[in-house]
C-alpha positions in Angstrom: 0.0 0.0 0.0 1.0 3.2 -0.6 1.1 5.5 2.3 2.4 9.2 1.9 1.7 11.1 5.2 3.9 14.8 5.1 4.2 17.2 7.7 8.0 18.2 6.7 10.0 21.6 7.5 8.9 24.7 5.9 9.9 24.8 2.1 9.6 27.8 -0.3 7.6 25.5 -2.7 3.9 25.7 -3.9 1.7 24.5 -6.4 1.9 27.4 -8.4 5.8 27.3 -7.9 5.7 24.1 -8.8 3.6 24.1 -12.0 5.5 27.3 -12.7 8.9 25.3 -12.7 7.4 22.3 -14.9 6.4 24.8 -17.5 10.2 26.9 -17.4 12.1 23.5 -17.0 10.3 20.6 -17.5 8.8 20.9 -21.1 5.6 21.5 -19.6 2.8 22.9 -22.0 0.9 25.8 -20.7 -2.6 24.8 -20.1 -5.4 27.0 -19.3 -7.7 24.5 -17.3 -4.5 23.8 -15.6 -3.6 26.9 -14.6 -7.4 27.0 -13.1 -6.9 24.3 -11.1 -3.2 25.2 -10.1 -5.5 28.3 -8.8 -7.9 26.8 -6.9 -5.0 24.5 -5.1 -2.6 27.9 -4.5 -5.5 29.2 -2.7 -6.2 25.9 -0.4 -2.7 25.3 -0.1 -2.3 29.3 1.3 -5.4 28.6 3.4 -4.0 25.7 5.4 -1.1 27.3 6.0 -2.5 30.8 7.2 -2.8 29.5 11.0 -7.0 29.8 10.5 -9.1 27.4 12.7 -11.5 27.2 9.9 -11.0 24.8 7.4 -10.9 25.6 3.9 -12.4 24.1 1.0 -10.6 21.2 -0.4 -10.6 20.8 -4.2 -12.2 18.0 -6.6 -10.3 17.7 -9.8 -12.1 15.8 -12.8 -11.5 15.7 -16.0 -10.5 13.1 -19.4 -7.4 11.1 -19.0 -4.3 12.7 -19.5 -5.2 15.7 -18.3 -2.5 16.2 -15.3 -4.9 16.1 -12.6 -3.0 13.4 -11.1 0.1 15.4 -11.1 -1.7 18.5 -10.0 -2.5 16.9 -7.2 0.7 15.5 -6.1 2.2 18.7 -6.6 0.0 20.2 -4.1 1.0 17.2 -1.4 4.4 17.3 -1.9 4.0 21.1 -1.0 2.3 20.8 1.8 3.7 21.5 5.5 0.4 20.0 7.4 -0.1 16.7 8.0 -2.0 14.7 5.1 -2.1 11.4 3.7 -2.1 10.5 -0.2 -3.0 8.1 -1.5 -4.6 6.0 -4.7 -8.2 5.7 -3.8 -8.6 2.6 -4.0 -5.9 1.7 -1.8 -7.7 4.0 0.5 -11.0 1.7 0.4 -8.8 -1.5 1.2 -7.6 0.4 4.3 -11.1 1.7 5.6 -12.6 -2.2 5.0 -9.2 -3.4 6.7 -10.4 -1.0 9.9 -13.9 -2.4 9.9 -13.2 -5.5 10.0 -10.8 -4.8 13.0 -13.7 -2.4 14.9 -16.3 -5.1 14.6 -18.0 -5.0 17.8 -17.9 -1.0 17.7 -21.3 0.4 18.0 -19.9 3.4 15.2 -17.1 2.4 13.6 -17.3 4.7 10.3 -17.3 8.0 13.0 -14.5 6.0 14.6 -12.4 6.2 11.9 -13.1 9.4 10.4 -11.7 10.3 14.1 -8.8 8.2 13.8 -7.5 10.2 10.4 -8.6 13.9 11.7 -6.0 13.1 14.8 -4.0 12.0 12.3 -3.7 14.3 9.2 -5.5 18.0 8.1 -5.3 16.6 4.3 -6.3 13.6 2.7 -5.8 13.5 -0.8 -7.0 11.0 -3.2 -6.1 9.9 -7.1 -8.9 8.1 -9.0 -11.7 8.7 -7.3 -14.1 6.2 -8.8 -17.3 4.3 -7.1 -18.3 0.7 -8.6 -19.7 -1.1 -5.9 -22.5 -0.6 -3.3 -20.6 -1.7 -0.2 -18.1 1.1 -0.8 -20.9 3.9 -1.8 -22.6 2.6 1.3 -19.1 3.4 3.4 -18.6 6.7 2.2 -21.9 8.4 2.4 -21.3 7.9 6.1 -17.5 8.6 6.2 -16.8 11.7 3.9 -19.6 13.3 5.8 -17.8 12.8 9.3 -14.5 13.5 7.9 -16.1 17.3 6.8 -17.6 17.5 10.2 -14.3 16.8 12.0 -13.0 19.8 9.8 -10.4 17.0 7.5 -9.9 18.6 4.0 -10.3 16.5 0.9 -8.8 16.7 -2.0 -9.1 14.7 -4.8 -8.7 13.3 -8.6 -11.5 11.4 -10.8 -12.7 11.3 -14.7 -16.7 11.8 -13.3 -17.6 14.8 -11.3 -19.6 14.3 -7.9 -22.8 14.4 -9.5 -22.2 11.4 -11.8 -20.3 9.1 -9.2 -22.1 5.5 -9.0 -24.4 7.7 -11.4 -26.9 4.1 -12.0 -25.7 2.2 -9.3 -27.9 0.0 -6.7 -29.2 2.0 -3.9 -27.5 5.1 -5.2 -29.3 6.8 -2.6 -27.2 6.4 -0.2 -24.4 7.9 -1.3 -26.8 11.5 -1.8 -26.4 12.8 0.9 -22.0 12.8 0.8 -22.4 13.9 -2.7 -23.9 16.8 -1.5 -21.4 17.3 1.2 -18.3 16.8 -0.9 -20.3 20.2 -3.3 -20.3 22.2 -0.3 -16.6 21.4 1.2 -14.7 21.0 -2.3 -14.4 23.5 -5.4 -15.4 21.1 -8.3 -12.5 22.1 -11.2 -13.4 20.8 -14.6 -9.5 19.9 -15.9 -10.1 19.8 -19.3 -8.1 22.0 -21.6 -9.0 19.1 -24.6 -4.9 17.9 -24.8 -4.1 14.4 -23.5 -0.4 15.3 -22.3 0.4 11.6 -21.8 0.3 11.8 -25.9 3.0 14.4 -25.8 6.3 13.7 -27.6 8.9 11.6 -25.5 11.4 8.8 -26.2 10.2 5.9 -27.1 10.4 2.7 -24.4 8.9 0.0 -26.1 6.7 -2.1 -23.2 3.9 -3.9 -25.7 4.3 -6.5 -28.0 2.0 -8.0 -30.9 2.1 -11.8 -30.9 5.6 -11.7 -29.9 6.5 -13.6 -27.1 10.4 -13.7 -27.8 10.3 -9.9 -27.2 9.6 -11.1 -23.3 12.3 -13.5 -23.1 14.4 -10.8 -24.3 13.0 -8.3 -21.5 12.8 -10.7 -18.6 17.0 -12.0 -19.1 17.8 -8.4 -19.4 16.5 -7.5 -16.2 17.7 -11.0 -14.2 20.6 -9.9 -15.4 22.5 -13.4 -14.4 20.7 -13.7 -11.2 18.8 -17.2 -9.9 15.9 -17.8 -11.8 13.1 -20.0 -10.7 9.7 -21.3 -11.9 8.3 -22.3 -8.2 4.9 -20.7 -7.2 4.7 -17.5 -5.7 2.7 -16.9 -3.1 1.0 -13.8 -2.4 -1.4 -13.5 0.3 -3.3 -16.7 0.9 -2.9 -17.1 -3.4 -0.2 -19.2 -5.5 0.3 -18.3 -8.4 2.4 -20.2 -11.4 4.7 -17.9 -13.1 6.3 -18.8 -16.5 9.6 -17.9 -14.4 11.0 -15.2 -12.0 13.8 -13.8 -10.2 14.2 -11.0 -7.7 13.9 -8.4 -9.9 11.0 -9.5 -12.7 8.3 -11.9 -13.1 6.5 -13.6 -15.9 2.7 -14.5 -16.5 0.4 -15.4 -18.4 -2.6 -13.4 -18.7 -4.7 -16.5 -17.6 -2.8 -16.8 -14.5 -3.1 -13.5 -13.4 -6.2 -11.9 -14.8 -8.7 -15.0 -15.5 -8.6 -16.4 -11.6 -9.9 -14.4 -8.7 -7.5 -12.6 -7.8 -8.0 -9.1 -5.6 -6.9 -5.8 -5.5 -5.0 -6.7 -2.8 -3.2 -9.1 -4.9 -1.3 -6.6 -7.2 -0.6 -4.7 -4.4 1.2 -7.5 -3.3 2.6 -8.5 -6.7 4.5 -4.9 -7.1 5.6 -5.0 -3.3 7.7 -8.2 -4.1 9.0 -7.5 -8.1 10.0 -4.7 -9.7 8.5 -5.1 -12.7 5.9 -7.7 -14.4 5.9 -9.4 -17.9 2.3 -10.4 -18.7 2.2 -12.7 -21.8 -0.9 -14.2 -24.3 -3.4 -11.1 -23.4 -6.2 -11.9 -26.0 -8.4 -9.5 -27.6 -10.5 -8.8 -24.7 -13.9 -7.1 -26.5 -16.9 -8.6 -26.7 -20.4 -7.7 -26.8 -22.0 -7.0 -23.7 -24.8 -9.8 -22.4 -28.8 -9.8 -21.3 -29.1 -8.1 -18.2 -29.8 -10.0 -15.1 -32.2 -9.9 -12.5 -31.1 -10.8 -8.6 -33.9 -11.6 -6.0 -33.6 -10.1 -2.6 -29.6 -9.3 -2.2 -27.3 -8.8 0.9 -24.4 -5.7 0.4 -22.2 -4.2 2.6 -23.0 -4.3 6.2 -26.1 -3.4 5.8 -28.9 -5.8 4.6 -31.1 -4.4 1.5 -34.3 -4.2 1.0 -35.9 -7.0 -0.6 -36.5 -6.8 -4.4 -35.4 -7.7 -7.7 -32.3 -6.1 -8.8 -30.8 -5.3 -12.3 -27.5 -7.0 -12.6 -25.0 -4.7 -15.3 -24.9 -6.5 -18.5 -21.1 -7.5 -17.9 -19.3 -8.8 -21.5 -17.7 -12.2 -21.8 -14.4 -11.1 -20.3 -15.2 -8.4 -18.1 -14.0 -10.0 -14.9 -10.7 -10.9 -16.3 -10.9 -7.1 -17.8 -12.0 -5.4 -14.4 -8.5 -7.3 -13.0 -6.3 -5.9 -15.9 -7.7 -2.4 -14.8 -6.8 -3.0 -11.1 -2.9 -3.8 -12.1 -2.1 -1.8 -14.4 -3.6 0.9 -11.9 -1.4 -0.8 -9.4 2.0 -1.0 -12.1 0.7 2.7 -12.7 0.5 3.9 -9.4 3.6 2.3 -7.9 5.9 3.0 -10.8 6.0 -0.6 -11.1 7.3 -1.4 -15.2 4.6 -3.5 -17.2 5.9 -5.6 -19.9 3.0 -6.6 -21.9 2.7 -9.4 -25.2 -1.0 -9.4 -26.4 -2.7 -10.7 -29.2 -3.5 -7.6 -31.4 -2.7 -3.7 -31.2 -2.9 -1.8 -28.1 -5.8 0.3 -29.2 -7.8 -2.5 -30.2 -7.5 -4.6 -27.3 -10.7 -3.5 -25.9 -13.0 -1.8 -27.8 -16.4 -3.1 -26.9 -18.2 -4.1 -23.3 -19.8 -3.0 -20.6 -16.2 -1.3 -19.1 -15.3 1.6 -22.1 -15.5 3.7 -19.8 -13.1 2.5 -17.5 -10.9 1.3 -19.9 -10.4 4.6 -21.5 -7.7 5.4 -18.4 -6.1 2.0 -18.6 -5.8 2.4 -22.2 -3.9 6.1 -21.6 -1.8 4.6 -18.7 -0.8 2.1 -20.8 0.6 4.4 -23.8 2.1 6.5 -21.2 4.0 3.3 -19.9 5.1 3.2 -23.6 7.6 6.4 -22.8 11.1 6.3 -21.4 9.5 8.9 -18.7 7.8 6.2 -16.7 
């Protein structure tokens, strides 16, 4: 997991410094909807650091892929001299079910732990903001609302602005309420000044392959580099998996291995703890049209039991499960700087074109061409 929690000595850097240095130095293009939300972070950032009691608005940034929001926000983090905690949203939802689970027995443990981190940090920022699943909508109606009241200040990254978060999701309801909440304590900044700066110019790094498996063999001896290599299971978590081979600084997959078994969230995050870097082989073409919908009777989510009723089901494609995993590790690979070697069965921007997760996709697909430059 990554954990980022800064409360250094007092530095002459900013966000608007700091965006102000990428664009003299760095190659940075100027961008007007990134100077906007370079803005809106200088003002929180001067805010928290102006000795008020009175917490200031945090900041929502949403926008396409590729927009810098992601950088934006880390910017602002690394700037900050108040405590706060960054980290990839999801990780973030692992860690809140992790506390739970260890509060059971707590007549409120969601107040409990929105106490926990305002003890604990003034900031919490988060990249990839996303909501797919009713447990976790159910958790952070009651959370982000506490974490306001306790005075915390969010800050945050996501393709979907508040109002379309979980937009046709089960028992959306419950997650109203925070919506509202997160309108009232963030500045919603639309980052969209229509350039994809992943698609800039760079050097080339070549990390995906077309039906060419001897580009992986290639890859994987270069980085064992003479060290012991092994093809005994790995274990990670209460999972084994079977890798083509390994050593201590790579490992090789297939894509049935790792994306077509049930493997978690928690598994990647595991997978990039132990190697630094991952070859995943024999990806197929991964679209497919998107099935019937399906009706559940009377379902059970989260910790708290729903009411009784039939229940759409989203008409998931053929593959989407082993799709939904390919998103979670290359967010992880993403996320970690962890390199992703990749041999798949046709182009990159045909791999998946069609099923119920384009929309999704559409950031895994941009990650993925970004990995394709010697600046990851």
């Amino acid at each position: 997991m990554i954990l980022l929690i800064h409360s250094g000595p007092m530095t002459m850097q900013s966000p608007l410094s700091l965006y102000q240095q990428a664009i003299a130095y760095q190659g940075f293009i100027p961008d007007p909807a990134q100077q906007n939300a370079v803005d809106h972070l200088q003002n929180c950032f001067e805010a928290l650091h102006t000795g008020r009691t009175t917490p200031p608005r945090g900041v929502y940034l949403w926008g396409p892929v590729g927009r810098g929001k992601t950088w934006l926000m880390d910017s602002f983090h690394s700037s900050l001299q108040v405590p706060s905690r960054r980290q990839h949203f999801h990780h973030f939802m692992q860690w809140v079910h992790r506390r739970l689970f260890q509060l059971t027995g707590t007549a409120d443990p969601l107040s409990s732990i929105a106490r926990e981190l305002a003890t604990e940090v003034r900031v919490l920022c988060f990249d990839e903001l996303f909501i797919s699943d009713i447990g976790d909508a159910s958790i952070l109606g009651r959370l982000f609302i506490t974490l306001f009241e306790e005075g915390v200040v969010l800050v945050a990254t996501s393709n979907q602005p508040p109002q379309q978060l979980y937009e046709h999701g089960h028992n959306r309801e419950r997650l109203l309420p925070a919506l509202a909440a997160m309108e009232r304590h963030m500045q919603v900044v639309d980052v969209d000044g229509g350039q994809d700066h992943r698609l800039h110019p760079g050097q080339q790094h070549q990390r995906y392959w077309v039906q060419d498996a001897a580009a992986l063999a290639g890859v994987f001896e270069r980085l064992c580099g003479g060290t012991a290599v092994s093809s005994e299971p790995v274990q990670l978590n209460h999972q084994h998996l079977q890798p083509l081979r390994h050593c201590s600084q790579a490992v090789w997959l297939t894509f049935a291995e790792l994306c077509e078994r049930p493997l978690a969230a928690a598994d990647f995050m595991a997978l990039c703890d132990r190697f630094p870097a991952i070859l995943l082989e024999q990806v197929p073409a991964l679209s497919s049209a998107q099935r019937e919908a399906k009706i559940a009777r009377g379902t059970e989510d989260a910790v708290e039991q729903v009411t009784a009723g039939d229940r759409v089901l989203p008409p998931l494609s053929k593959q989407d499960d082993s799709v939904r995993r390919l998103i979670a590790l290359v967010d992880e690979c993403y996320d970690r700087r962890v390199p992703l070697y990749i041999e798949a069965a046709v182009p990159l921007t045909e791999l998946y074109t069609e099923g119920a997760l384009t929309f999704p996709f559409r950031r895994t697909l941009s990650r993925l061409q970004e990995m394709q430059l010697a600046r990851f």
